[in-house]
N, C-alpha and C positions, 0 to 999 in steps of 0.2 A: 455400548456406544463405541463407535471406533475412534481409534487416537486421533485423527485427523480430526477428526468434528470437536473434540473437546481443545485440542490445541488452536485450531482457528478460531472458539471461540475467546480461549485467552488472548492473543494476536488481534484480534477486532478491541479488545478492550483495553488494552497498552495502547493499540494504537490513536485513538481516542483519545487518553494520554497524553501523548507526543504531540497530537497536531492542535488539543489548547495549550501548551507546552510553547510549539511553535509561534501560535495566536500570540502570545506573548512578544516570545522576543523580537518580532514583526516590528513590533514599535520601537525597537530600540536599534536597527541594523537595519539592511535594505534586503530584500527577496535573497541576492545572493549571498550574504553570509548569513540569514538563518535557513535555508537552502544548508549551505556546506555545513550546520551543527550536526545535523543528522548522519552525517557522514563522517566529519573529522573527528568528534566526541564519541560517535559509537565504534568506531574502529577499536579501542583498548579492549572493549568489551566482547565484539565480537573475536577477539584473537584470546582472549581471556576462556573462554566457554570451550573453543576449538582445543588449545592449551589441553584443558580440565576434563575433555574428552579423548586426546591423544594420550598426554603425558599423568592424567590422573587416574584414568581409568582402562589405559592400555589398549586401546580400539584402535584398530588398525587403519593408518593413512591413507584416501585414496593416489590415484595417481594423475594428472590431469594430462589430456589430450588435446586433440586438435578442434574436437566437437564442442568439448567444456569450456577450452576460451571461446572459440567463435562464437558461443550464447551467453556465456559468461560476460563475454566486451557487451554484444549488441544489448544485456538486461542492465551492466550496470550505465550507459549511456543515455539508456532509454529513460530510468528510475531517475538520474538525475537532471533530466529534459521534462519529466512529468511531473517530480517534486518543485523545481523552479517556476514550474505554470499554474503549480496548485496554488502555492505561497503568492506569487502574483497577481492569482485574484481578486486577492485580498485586499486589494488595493480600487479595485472600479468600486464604484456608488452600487452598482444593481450586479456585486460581485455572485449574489443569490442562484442566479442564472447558470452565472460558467458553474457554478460548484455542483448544481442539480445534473447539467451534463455531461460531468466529471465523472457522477456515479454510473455513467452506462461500461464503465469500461467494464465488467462479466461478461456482459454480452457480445462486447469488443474481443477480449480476450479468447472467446469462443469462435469466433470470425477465424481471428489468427491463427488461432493452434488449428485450425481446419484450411487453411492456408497454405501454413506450413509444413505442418505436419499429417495431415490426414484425420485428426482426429474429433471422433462426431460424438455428439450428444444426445440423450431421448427425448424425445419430444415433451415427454413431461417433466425434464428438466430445463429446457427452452422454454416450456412456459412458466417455470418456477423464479429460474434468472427476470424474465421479464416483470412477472407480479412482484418480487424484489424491488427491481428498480424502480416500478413506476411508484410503489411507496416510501422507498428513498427520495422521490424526487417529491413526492406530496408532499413529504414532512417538512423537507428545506425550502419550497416555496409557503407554504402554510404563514411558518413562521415572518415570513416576510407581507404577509398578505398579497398573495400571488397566486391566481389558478394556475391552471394549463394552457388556459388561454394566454396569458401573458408566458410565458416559457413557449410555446407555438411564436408570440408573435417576437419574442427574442431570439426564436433560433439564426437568423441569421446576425446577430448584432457581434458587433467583438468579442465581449464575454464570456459570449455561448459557445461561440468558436474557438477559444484560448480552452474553456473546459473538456470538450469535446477532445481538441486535440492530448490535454492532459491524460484523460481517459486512457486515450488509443495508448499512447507512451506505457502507461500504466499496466495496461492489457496486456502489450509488447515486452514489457521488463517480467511479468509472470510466467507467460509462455516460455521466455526463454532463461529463467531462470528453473521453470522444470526440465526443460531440456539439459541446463548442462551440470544439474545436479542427477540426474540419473544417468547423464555418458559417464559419470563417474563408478555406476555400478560394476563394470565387468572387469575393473584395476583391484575390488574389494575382494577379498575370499567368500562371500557372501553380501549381498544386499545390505548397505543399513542408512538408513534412511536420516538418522539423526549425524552420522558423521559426514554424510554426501550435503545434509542442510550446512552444517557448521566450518565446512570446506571451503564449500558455495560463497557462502557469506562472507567469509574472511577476504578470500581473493575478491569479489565484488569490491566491496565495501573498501578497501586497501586502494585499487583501481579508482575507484571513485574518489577519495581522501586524495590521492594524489593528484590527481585531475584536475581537480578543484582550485586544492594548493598552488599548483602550475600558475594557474591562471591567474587565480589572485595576486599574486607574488606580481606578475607581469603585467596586469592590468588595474587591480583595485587592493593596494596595500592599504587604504585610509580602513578598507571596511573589514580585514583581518583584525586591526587594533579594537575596533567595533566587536567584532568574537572573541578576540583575549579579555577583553571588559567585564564583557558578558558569562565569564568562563563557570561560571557556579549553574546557572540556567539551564546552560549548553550543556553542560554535562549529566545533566539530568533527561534531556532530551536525545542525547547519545544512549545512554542507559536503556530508558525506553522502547528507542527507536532502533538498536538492536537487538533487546530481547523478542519486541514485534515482528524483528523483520527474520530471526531465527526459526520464532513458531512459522510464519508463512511459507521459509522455504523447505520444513520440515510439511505442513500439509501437502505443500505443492507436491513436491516426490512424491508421497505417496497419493496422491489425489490431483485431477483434473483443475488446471488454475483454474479456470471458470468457475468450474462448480465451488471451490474452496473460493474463489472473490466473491460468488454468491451469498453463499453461507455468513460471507464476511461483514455482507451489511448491517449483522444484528448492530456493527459499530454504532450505526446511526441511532437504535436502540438505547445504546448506551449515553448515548449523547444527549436523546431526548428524556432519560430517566434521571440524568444528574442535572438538568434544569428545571426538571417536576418538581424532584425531591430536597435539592440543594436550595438553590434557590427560587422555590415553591410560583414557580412560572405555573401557569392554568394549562389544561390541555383544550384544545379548540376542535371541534369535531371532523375538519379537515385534519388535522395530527389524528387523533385517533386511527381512521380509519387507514393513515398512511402508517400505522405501525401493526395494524393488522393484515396489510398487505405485505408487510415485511416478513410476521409471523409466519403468517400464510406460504407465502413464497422458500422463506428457507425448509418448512415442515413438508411440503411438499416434495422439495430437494431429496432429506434427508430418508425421505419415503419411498423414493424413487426406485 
């Protein structure tokens, strides 16, 4: 198995993790500071990891350039425009909707880096990405009692369109967080893909933390005191949320975001196997079948 497909699969399942993590502190703060936990609590950790692969293990620094910020700003701005829309939907009655349209961002992400970048996929990975999503999207409406017909007749409602848009951000923060993790390669004496991930990261994540801070400070100090509160939760969610976002940018270099955000939906997986088995929720023949299109789709992928 190649390291990229085992590390996304850890990556899909932190992240899992983190966002009932998030679910949580939801209730205790507003979109924007548990939004900013993710970033301001995982900063220690991510510079911790970087740290312990510079200074513990002698791996050589890259150097950043002109490319690695300019994808570097546009991933970490986009990451934090698409995490504040995720956390928000959590907030509509029929939040079911945006969430299911959230998960197109693979396909999104394919759009872009073909945009962007020129770069194309095989068709039998375009069909993989799809068979993915549409049983990411079965699963989340399922639970809700919701065909396709009702997601069809939500796509234009607010919801759909706040998810949608999360998506694309989502897609947008991938693509170019592969981008400015490999402009890092040719500063290296060699390629390496776990220090160009944990470079990546640091400088995002720092960028973001700051940004964040800025604002709050300037605009909502009531809801800092809100995440100093909370700071046992948070930090848990920082943990998490960068060791997930480590593995991602460690598959991303070496792998196609798309195809690694594909891959990435076993998440959903995981999510429906700790409400089977945890808390011994029934599975509905609508779930079923949207986990074997999930199956189906990443095996596909990985066959490709």
């Amino acid at each position: 198995m190649e390291l990229w497909i085992g590390i996304t699969f850890a990556a899909a399942f932190l992240q899992n993790m983190r966002s009932t993590l998030q679910k949580y502190l939801k209730g205790r703060m507003a979109t924007l500071g548990s939004t900013f936990t993710r970033f301001g609590f995982g900063l220690p950790f991510a510079a911790l990891y970087f740290a312990f692969l510079a200074f513990g293990l002698d791996r050589p620094v890259p150097a950043a350039n002109g490319d690695f910020a300019f994808w570097a700003l546009i991933g970490a701005v986009g990451q934090i425009g698409a995490t504040f829309l995720l956390v928000y939907l959590f907030s509509f009655r029929n939040f079911v909707v945006g969430t299911a349209y959230s998960r197109t961002e693979p396909a999104q992400a394919a759009i872009l880096a073909f945009i962007f970048f020129g770069a194309t996929i095989s068709f039998a990975a375009i069909a993989a990405i799809l068979i993915s999503i549409a049983g990411v999207m079965l699963i989340s409406l399922s639970r809700n009692d919701m065909g396709f017909g009702g997601l069809i007749r939500g796509l234009l409602t607010r919801t759909a369109l706040v998810g949608i848009a999360s998506g694309t951000l989502f897609g947008l923060s991938a693509v170019s967080y592969r981008a400015a993790s490999l402009a890092l390669a040719p500063s290296l004496p060699q390629p390496d893909a776990i220090m160009q991930a944990a470079f990546t990261l640091v400088i995002v994540i720092a960028v973001q933390t700051v940004a964040m801070l800025v604002y709050m400070l300037a605009f909502d100090r009531a809801e800092l005191v809100k995440v100093a509160r909370a700071w046992r939760p948070a930090l848990a969610v920082g943990f998490v949320g960068a060791t997930a976002s480590f593995g991602w940018f460690i598959a991303m270099t070496l792998q196609q975001a798309a195809i690694v955000k594909a891959v990435a939906q076993v998440e959903m997986l995981f999510s429906f196997a700790t409400s089977v088995i945890v808390f011994k929720e029934k599975m509905t023949g609508a779930e079923a079948i949207g986990c074997a299109l999930v199956v189906l789709g990443v095996l596909t992928l990985l066959l490709a």
